[in-house]
C-alpha positions as CSV (number, residue, x, y, z in Angstrom):
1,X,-6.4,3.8,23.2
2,X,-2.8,3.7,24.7
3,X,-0.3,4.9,23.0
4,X,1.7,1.6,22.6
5,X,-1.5,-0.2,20.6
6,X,-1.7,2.8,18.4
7,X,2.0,2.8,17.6
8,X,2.6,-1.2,16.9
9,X,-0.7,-2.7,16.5
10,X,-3.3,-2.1,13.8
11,X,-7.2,-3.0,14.3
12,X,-7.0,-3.8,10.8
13,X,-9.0,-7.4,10.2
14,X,-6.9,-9.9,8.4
15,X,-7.0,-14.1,7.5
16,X,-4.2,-16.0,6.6
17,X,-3.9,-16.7,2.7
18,X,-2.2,-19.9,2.1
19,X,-1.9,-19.3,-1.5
20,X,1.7,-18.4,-1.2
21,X,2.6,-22.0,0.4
22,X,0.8,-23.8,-1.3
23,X,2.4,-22.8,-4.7
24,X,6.0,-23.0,-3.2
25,X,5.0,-26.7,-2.0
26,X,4.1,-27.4,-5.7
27,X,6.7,-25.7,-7.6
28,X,9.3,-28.6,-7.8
29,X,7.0,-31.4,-8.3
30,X,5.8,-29.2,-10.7
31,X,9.1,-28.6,-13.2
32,X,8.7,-31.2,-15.4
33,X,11.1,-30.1,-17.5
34,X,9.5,-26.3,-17.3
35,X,11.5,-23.0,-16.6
36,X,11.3,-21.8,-12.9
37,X,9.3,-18.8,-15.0
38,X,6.8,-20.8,-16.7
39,X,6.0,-23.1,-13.7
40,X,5.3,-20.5,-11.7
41,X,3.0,-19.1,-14.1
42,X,1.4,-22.1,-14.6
43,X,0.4,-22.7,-10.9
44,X,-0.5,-18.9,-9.8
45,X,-2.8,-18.7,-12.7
46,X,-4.7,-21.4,-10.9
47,X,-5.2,-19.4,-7.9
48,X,-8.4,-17.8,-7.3
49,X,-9.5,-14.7,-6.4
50,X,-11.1,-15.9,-3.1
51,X,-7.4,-17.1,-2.5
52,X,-5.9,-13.9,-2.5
53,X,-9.0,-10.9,-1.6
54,X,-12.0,-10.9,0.3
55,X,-13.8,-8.9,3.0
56,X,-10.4,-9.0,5.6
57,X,-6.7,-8.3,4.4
58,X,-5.0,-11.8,3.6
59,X,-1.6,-11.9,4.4
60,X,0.6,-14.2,4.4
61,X,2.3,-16.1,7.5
62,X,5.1,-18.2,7.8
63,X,7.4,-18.3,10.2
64,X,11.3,-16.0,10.1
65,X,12.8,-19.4,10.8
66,X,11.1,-20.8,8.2
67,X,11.8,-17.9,5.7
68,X,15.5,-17.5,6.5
69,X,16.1,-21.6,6.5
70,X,14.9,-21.1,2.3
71,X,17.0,-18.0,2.1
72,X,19.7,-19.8,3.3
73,X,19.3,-22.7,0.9
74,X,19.8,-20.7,-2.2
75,X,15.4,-20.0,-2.4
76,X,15.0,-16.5,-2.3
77,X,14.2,-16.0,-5.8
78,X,11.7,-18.9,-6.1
79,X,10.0,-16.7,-3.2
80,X,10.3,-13.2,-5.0
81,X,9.4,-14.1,-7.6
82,X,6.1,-16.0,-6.3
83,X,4.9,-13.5,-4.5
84,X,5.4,-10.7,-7.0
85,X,3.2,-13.2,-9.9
86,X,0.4,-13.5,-7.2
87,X,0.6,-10.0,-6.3
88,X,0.1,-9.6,-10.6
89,X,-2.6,-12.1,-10.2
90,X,-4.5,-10.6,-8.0
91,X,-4.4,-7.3,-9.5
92,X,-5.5,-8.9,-12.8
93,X,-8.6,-10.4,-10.9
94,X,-9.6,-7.3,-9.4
95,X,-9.3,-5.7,-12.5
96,X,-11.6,-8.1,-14.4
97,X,-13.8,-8.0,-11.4
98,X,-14.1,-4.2,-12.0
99,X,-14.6,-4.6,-16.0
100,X,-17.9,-7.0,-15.3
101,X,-19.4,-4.2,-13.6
102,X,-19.8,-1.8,-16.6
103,X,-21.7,1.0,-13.9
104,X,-18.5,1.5,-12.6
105,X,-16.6,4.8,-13.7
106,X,-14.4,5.6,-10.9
107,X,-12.2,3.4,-8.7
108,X,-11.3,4.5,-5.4
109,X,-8.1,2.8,-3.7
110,X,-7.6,3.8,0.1
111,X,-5.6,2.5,2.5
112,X,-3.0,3.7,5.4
113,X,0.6,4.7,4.9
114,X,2.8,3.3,2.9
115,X,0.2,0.4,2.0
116,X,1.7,1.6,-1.8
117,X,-1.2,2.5,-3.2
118,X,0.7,4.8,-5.9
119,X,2.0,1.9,-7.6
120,X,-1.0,-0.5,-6.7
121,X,-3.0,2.1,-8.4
122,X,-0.5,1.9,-11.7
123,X,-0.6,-2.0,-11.7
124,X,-4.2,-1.7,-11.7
125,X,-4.3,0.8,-14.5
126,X,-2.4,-2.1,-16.4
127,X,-5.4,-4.6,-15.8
128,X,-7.9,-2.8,-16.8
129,X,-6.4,-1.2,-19.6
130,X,-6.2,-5.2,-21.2
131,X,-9.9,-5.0,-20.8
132,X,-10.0,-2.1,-23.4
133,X,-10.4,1.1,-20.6
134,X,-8.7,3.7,-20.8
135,X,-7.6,5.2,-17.3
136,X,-7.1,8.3,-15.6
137,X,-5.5,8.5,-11.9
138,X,-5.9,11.5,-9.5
139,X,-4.5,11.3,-6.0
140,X,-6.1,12.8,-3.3
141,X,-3.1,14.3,-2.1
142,X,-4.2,17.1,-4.8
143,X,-7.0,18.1,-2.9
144,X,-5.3,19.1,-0.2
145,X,-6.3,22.8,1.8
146,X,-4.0,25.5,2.3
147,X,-2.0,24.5,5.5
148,X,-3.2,27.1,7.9
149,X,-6.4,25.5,7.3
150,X,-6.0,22.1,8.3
151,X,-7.4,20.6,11.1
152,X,-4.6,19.8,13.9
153,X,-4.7,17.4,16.4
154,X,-4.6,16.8,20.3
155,X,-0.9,17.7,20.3
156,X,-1.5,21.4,18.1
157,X,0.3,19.8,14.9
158,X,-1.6,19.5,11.4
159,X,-3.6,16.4,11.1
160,X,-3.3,15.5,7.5
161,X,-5.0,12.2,8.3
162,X,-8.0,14.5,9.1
163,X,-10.8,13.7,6.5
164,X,-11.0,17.7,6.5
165,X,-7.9,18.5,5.6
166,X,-9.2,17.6,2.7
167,X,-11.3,20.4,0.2
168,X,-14.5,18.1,0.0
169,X,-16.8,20.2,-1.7
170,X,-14.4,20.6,-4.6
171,X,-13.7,17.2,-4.6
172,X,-17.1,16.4,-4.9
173,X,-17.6,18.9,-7.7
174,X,-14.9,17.9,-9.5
175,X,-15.9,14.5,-9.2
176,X,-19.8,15.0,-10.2
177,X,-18.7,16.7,-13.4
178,X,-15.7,14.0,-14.5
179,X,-18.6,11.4,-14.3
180,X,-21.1,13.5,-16.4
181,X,-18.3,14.3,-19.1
182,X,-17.4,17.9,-18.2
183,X,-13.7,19.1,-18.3
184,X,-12.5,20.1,-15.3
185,X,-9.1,21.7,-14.4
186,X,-7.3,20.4,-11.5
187,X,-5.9,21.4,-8.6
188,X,-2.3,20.8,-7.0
189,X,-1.2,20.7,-3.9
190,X,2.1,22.5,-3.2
191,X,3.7,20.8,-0.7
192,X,6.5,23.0,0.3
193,X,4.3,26.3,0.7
194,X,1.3,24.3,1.2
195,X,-1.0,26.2,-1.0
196,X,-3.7,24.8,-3.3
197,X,-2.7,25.8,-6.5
198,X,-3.9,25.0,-9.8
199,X,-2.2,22.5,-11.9
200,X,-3.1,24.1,-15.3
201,X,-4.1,20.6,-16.1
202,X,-7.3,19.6,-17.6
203,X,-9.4,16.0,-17.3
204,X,-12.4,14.8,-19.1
205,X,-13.4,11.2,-18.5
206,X,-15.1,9.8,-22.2
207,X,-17.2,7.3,-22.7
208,X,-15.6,3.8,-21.4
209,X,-13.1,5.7,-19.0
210,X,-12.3,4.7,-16.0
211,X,-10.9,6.9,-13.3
212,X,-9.1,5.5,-10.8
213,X,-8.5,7.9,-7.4
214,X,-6.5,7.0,-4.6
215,X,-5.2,8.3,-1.1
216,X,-6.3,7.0,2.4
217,X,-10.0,8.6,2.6
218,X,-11.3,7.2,-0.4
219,X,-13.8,4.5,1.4
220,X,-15.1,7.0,3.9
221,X,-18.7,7.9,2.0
222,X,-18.7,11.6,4.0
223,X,-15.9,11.9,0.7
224,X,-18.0,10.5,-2.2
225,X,-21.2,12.5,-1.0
226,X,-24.4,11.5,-3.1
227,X,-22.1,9.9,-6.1
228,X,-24.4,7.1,-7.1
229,X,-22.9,3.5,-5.3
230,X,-23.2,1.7,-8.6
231,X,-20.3,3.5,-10.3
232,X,-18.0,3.2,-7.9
233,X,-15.3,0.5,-6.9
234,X,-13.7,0.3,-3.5
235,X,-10.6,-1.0,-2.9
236,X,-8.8,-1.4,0.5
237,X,-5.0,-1.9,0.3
238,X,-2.6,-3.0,3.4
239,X,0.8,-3.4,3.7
240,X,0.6,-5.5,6.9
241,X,2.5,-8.6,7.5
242,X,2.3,-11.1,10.4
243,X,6.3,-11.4,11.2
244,X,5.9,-15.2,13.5
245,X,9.1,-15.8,15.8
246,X,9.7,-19.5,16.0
247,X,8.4,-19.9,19.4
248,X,4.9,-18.5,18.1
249,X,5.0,-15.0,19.2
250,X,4.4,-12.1,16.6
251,X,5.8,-8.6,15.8
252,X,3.6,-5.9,15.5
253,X,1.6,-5.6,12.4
254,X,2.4,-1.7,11.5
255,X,6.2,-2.6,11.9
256,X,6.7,-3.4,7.8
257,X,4.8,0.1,6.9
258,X,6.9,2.0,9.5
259,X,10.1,0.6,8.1
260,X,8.6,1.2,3.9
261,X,7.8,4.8,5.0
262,X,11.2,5.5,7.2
263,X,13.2,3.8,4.0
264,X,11.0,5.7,1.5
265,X,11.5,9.5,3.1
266,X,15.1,9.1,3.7
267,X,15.8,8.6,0.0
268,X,13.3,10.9,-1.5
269,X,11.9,13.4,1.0
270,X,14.9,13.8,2.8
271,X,13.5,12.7,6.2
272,X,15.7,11.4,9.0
273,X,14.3,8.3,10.6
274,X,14.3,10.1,13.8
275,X,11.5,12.7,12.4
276,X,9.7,9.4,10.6
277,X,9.4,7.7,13.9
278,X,8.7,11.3,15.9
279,X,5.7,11.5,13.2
280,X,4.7,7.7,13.7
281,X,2.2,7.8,16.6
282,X,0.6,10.9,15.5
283,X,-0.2,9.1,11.7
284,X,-1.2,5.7,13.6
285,X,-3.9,7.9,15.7
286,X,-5.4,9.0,12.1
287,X,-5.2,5.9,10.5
288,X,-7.4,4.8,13.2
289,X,-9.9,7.5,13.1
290,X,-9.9,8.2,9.5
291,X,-8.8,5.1,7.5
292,X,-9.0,1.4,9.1
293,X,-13.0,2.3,10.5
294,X,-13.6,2.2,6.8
295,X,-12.3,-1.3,6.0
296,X,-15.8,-2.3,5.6
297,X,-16.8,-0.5,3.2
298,X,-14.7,-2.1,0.3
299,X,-15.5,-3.9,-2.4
300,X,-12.0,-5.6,-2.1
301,X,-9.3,-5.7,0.4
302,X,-5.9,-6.7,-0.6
303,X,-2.7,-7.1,1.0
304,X,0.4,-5.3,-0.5
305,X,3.5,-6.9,1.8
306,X,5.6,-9.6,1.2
307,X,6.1,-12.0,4.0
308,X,9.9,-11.3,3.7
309,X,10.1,-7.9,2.8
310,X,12.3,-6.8,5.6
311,X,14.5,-9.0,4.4
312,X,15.4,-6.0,1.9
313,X,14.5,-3.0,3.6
314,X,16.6,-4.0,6.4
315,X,19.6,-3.5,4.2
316,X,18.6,0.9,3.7
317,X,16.5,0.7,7.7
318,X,19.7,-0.1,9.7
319,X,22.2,2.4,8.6
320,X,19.3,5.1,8.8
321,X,18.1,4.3,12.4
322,X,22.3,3.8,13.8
323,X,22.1,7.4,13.1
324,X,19.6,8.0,15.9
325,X,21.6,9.3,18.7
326,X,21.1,8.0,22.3
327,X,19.9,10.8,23.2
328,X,17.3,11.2,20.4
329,X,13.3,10.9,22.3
330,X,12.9,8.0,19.4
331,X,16.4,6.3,20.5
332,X,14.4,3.2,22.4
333,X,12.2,2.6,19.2
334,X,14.7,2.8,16.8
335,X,16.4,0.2,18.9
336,X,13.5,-2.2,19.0
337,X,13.5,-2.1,14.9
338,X,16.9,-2.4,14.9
339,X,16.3,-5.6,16.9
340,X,13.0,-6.7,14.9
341,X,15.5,-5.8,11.1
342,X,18.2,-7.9,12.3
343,X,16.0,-11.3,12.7
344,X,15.7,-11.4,9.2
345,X,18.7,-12.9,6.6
346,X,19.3,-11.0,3.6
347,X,17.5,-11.1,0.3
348,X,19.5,-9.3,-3.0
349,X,17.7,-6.6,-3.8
350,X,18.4,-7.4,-7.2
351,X,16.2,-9.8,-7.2
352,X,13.4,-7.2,-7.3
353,X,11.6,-6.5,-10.7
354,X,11.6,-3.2,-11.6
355,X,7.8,-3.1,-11.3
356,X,7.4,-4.2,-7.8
357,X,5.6,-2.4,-5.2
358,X,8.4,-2.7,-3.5
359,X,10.4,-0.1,-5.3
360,X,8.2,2.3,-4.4
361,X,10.2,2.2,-1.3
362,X,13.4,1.0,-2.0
363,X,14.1,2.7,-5.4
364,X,14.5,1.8,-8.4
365,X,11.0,1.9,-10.4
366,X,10.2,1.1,-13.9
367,X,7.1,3.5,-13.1
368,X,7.5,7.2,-12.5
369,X,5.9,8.9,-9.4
């Protein structure tokens, strides 16, 4: 695999989901009199969950012509805010599809970086606790290994995509005793002096719990061990976007993650987009290996971008990547995303809810991380 397909292009499989154009060609024939609210309500609970999941990641595509033409005639909010209700929808589905399966006791949600499976992973707590379930989260991130003993990578640094820089067996143990009602006290990861530590807190899954874990190795089954299929739930999150130039041709589809994680780390992690995009290639390789092999394996995959998304993060990406000097080895590719932001017209932020996925990157949550 060159190193240019691993840094712009994922292997990811993905159809086109109309379901976002089809409601926006309704919407005004659809008024009648109606709020912009209530009609958009009204047609995305129409849609159907083969609209919006399936085996592939359905994304939307529409052209940036097309997008910035609507911005530019006063339609950005109609498009927010109907792809935020079918992003709710969707979650809602998935989260009935999980309650008909009353085997299930644990939900796994994987997916590579900055697919927002924190917040997915909240939104779907939401869902199935209108079912009656009450719900536990864990991240994997928890089960981290002490950093000298992580696996590292053709280059000599730590491969935290590695499925062993995980602690499997007590993962595994953890998880066979949450299922059968035991108590366990977790662990924590401590990032800064990457020790496993313990937490100090204590989890015990009763009857009609569901736990939901998430992290980017939950499909792979080398994880789950000899858990028993039937009480498990797979999810596969994405938050890839198919950005179409007027004359047909495409950016790459890892583009709109790179930008949510460069954004992301700059405001909370302190993380200069030069060290971001330095880091890029290296997570792209591991996604590859350790994460997208194991699309198949899902019960669900569901895309997490909106079509216009860089619409907003352009507005925190440029000033972070003008700060890359010339000089900087990541100079070139901070110049091609400075070229790939600038194609898009900007949306208020604003317009955001405080529970969108998006704010997981931009700032700004009604949830706490």
């Amino acid at each position: 695999m060159s190193n240019e397909v691993s840094l712009n292009r994922s292997s990811e499989k993905i159809e086109v989901n109309g379901a976002f154009l089809k409601v926006s060609q309704q919407l005004h024939s659809a008024l009648e009199g109606k709020t912009l609210d209530e009609t958009i309500d009204y047609l995305v609970r129409r849609v159907k969950g083969k609209y919006l999941f399936s085996k592939r990641i359905k994304t939307v595509c529409l052209s940036i012509g097309m997008m910035n033409s609507a911005i530019d005639r006063g339609e950005a909010e109609e498009m927010v805010k109907i792809s935020e209700a079918l992003q709710v929808r969707g979650i809602e589905l998935i989260g009935d599809a999980i309650a008909a399966r009353p085997k299930v006791k644990t939900v796994l949600i994987a997916g590579p970086s900055s697919s927002g499976k924190t917040t997915f992973s909240k939104k779907l707590s939401m869902a199935l606790e209108a079912h009656g379930h009450s719900v536990q989260c864990l991240s994997f991130d928890d089960y981290y290994v002490d950093r000298e003993l992580t696996p590292r990578d053709e280059t000599g640094e730590y491969d935290y995509e590695s499925l062993y820089a995980i602690n499997i067996n007590l993962f595994q143990q953890h998880l066979r005793q949450l299922m059968d009602g035991e108590e366990v006290v977790l662990p924590r990861y401590d990032f800064p002096t990457g020790k496993s530590v313990s937490s100090g807190r204590r989890m015990r899954l009763k009857t009609g719990d569901i736990l939901i874990m998430e992290g980017i190795h939950g499909l792979n089954p080398l994880l789950t061990g000899d858990i028993p299929p039937e009480s498990l739930f797979r999810i596969y999150i994405s938050g890839l976007t198919v950005a179409k130039n007027d004359d047909g041709s495409y950016y790459p589809t890892t583009d709109n993650r790179l930008i949510r994680r460069m954004v992301r780390d700059a405001q909370f992690r302190n993380t200069s987009a030069s060290s971001t995009l330095a880091r890029w290639l290296s997570v792209r390789r591991g996604e590859e290996k350790w994460v997208i092999p194991f699309q198949q394996n899902a019960d669900v995959n569901f895309s997490t971008a909106f079509q216009y998304e860089l619409a907003l993060l352009k507005q925190k990406a440029l000033p972070l990547l003008e700060e890359v000097p010339d000089d900087d080895p990541n100079y070139e590719e901070a110049q091609r995303l400075k070229w790939v932001c600038q194609h898009f017209h900007d949306i208020p932020v604003s317009l955001l809810p405080p529970h969108s996925l998006l704010r997981e990157f931009l700032g700004g949550s009604a949830f706490e991380y």
